[in-house]
C-alpha positions as a printed Julia matrix, in Angstrom:
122×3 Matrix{Float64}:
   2.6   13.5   38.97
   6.38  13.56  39.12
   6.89   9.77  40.61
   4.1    9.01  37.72
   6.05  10.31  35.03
   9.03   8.52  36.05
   6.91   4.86  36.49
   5.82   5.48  32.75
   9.81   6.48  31.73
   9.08   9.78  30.99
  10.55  11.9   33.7
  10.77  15.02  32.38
   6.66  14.57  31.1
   4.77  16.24  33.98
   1.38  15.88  32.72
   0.37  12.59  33.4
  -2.87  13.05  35.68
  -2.7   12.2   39.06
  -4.88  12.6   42.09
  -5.31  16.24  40.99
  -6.17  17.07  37.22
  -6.79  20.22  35.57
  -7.78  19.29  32.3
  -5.59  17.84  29.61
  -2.69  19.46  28.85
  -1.42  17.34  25.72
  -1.64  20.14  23.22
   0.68  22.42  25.08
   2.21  20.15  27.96
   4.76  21.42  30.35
   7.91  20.11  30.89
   9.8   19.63  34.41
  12.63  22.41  33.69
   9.7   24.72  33.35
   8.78  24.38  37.19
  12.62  26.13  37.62
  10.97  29.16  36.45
   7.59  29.06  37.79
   9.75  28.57  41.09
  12.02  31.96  40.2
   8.84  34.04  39.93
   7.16  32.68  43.13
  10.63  33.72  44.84
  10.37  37.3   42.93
   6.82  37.81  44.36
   8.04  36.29  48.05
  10.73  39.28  47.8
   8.42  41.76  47.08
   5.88  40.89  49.3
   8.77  41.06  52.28
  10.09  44.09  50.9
   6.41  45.56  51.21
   6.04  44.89  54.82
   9.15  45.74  56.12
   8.33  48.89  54.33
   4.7   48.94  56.26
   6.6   47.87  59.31
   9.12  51.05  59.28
   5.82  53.72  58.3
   4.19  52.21  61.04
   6.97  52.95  63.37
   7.56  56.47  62.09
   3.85  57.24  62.57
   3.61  55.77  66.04
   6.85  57.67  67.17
   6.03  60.76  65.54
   2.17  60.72  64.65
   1.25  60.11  68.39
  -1.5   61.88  70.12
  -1.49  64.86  67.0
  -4.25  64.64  65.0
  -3.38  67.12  62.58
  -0.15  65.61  61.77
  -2.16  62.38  61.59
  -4.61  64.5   59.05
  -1.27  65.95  56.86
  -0.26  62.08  56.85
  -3.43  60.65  55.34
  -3.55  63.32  52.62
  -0.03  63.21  51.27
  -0.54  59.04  51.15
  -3.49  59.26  49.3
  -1.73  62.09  47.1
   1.35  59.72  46.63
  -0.86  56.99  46.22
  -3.28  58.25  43.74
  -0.4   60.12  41.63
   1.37  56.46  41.06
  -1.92  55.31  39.87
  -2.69  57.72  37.73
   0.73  57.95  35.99
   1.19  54.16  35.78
  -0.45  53.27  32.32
   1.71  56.04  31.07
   5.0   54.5   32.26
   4.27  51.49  31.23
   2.75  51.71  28.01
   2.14  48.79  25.98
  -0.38  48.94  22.98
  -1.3   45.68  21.37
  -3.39  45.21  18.75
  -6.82  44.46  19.59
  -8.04  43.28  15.71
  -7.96  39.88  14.72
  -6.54  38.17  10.93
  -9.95  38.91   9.65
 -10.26  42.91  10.99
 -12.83  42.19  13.52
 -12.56  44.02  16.98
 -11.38  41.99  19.94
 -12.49  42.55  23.14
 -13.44  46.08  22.47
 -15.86  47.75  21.04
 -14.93  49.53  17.48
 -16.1   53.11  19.32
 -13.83  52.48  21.73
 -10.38  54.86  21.92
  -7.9   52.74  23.69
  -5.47  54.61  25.91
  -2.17  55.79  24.88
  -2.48  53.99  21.18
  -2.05  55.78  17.63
């Protein structure tokens, strides 16, 4: 699409179609400097995916050296994971609370049913 744009003169135009097309994207098209950021997040989500398994890779160690042929210890493990686990879940939507407004210009639910109490919204 790139090599495209630049045969029509319009380098920085990256929505010509080419052998792959998603639609037309003429009412909102994307420009190349966007790709700089699509790249950024990709990189954000590459970190944290490392970050998660070298943090797998050191619990695994720990358990093997120290959760090794005692299953009660092995038990105690399992419970305080799911405890830590479950606790982060449940407190998440507090932390990071973000009420929008689910009505529309003319009053009329979106999304929701009106019975519906949405958490953590006045």
């Amino acid at each position: 699409n790139i090599l495209k744009s630049a045969y029509l003169d319009d380098v920085l135009n990256i929505n010509n179609p080419g052998l792959i097309t998603y639609g037309d994207l003429t009412e909102d098209p994307y420009k190349l400097w966007e790709i700089i950021i699509f790249a950024i997040v990709g990189m954000g989500g590459g970190l944290l995916g490392a970050l998660f398994n070298y943090i797998n890779l050191k619990c695994t160690l720990f358990r093997k050296k120290y959760l090794k042929g005692k299953p009660m210890r092995k038990f105690l493990d399992t419970l305080f994971m799911a405890f830590v686990v479950s606790t982060l879940f449940y407190w998440a939507p507090a932390i990071v609370s973000n009420c929008v407004d689910n009505k529309n210009a003319d009053g009329e639910y979106i999304g929701d049913p009106e019975g519906m109490i949405r958490y953590n919204c006045e």
